[in-house]
C-alpha positions as CSV (number, residue, x, y, z in Angstrom):
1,X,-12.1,-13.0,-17.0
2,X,-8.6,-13.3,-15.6
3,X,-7.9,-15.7,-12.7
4,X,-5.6,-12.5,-11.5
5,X,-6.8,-10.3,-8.6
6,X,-6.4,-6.8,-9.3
7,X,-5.5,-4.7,-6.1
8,X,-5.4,-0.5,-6.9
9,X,-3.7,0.9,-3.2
10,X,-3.1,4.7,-2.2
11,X,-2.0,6.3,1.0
12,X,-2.6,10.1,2.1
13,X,-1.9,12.0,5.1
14,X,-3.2,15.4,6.5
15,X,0.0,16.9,7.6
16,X,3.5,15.0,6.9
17,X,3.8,13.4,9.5
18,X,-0.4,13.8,11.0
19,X,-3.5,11.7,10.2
20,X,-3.4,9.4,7.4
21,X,-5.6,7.2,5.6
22,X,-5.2,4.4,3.4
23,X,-7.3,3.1,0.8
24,X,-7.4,-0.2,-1.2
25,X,-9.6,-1.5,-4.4
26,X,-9.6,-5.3,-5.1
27,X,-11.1,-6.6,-8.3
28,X,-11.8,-10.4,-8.8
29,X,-13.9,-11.6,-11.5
30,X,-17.2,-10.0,-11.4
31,X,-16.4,-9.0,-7.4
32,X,-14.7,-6.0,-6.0
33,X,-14.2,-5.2,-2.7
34,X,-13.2,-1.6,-1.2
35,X,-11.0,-0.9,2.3
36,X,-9.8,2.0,4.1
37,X,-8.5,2.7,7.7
38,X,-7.1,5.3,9.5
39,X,-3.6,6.0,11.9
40,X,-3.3,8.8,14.3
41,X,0.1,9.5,13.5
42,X,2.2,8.5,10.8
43,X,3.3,9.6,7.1
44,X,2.4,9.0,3.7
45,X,4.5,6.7,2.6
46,X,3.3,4.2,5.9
47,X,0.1,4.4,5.0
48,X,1.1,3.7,1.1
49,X,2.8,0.3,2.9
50,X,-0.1,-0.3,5.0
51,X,-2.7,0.4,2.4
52,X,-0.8,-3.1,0.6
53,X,-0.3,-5.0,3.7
54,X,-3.7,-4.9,4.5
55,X,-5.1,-5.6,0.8
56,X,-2.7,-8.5,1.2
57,X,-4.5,-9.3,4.5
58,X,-8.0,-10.0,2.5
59,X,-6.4,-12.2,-0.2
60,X,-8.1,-15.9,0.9
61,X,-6.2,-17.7,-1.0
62,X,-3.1,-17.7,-3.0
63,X,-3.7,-16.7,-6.2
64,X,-1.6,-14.5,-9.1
65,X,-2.2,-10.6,-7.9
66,X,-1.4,-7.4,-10.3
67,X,-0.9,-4.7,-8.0
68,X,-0.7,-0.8,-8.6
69,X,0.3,2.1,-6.8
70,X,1.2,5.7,-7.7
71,X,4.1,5.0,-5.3
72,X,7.4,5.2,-5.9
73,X,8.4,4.0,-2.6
74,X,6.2,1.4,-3.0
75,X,7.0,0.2,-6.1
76,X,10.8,0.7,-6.4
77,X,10.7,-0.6,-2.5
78,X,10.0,-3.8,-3.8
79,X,11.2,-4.4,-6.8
80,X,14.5,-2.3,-6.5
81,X,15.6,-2.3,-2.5
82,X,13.7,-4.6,-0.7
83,X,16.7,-7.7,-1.7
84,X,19.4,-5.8,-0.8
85,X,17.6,-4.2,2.5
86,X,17.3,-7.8,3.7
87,X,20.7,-8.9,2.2
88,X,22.0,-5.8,4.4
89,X,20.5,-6.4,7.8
90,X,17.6,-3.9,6.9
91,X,20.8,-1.1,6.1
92,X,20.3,0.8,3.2
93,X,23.8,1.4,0.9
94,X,24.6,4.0,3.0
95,X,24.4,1.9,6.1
96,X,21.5,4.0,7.5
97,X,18.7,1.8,9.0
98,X,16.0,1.5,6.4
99,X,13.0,3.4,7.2
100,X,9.8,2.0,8.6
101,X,11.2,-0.9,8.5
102,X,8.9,-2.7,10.5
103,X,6.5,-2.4,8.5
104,X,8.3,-3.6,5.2
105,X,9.3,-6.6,7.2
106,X,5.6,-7.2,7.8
107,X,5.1,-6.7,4.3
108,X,8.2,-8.8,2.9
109,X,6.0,-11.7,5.2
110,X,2.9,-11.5,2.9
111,X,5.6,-11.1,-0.5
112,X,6.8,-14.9,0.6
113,X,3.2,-16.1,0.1
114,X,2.0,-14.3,-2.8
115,X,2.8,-13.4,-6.4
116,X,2.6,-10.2,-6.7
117,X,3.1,-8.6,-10.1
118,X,3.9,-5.0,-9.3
119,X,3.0,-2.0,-11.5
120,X,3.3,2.0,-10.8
121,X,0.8,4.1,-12.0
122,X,0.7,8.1,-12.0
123,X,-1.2,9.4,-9.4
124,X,-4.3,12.3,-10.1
125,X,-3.9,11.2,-13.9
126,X,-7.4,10.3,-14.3
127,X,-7.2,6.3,-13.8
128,X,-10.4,5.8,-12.1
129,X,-9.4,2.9,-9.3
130,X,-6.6,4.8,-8.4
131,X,-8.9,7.7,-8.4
132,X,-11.2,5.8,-6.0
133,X,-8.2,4.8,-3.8
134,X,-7.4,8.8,-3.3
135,X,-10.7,9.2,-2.2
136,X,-10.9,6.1,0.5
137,X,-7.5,7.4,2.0
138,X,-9.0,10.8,2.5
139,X,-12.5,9.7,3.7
140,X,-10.3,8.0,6.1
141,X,-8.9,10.8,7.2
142,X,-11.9,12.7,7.2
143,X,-13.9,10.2,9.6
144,X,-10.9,9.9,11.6
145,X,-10.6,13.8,12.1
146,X,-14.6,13.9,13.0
147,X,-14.4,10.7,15.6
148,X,-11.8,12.6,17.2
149,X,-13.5,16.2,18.1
């Protein structure tokens, strides 16, 4: 077995923006672990961040992490914009503010501690962890919806 952990994360939200869930899978060894959680209001593509941050959150120590989301903003966030964002005073090239960009500072925090190796998958292609993720984020959604009435 790999000394790697394997983190699968997937954000949904009911509405754009409206509830959204996040949902995380985390494979170590012979060990995996399962997360989800719930916001009021926000989008999809914050709960895609938050659905990493808090993965991140779990990690005990630091160790080599393969990550993989069916996010584009995700993914391309971080490998792709994230530099320049913080080269540019969180401005994007068009010297717009970078969206939600509180919560990819929070997650640019966790980045400096961990190695993350970062891989995009296609979402609703069959791949059963991110399968599994889809499902957390909307029984997130779902319990949140029901604790509410």
């Amino acid at each position: 077995m790999s000394d790697k952990v394997k983190i699968y994360t997937d954000g949904a939200c009911s509405g754009n923006p409206g509830v959204g869930g996040w949902g995380v899978v985390m494979l170590y060894k012979d060990h995996k672990k399962t997360l989800y959680g719930s916001k009021e209001h926000t989008t999809n593509n914050c709960m895609e961040l938050i659905a990493v941050i808090e993965a991140l959150k779990m990690m005990k120590k630091s160790i080599p992490i393969d990550l993989y989301t069916d996010s584009k903003y995700v993914s391309d966030g971080v490998t792709k914009w994230l530099p320049n964002w913080k080269k540019n005073n969180w401005k994007k090239s068009n010297k717009k503010p970078v969206l939600n960009s509180e919560i990819w500072k929070e997650l640019d925090e966790y980045l400096q501690i961990f190695s993350v190796n970062w891989y995009w998958i296609k979402g609703h292609a069959g791949h059963c962890y991110n399968e599994e993720t889809d499902l957390l984020a909307r029984e997130a959604i779902r319990l949140h919806k029901l604790n509410k009435r």
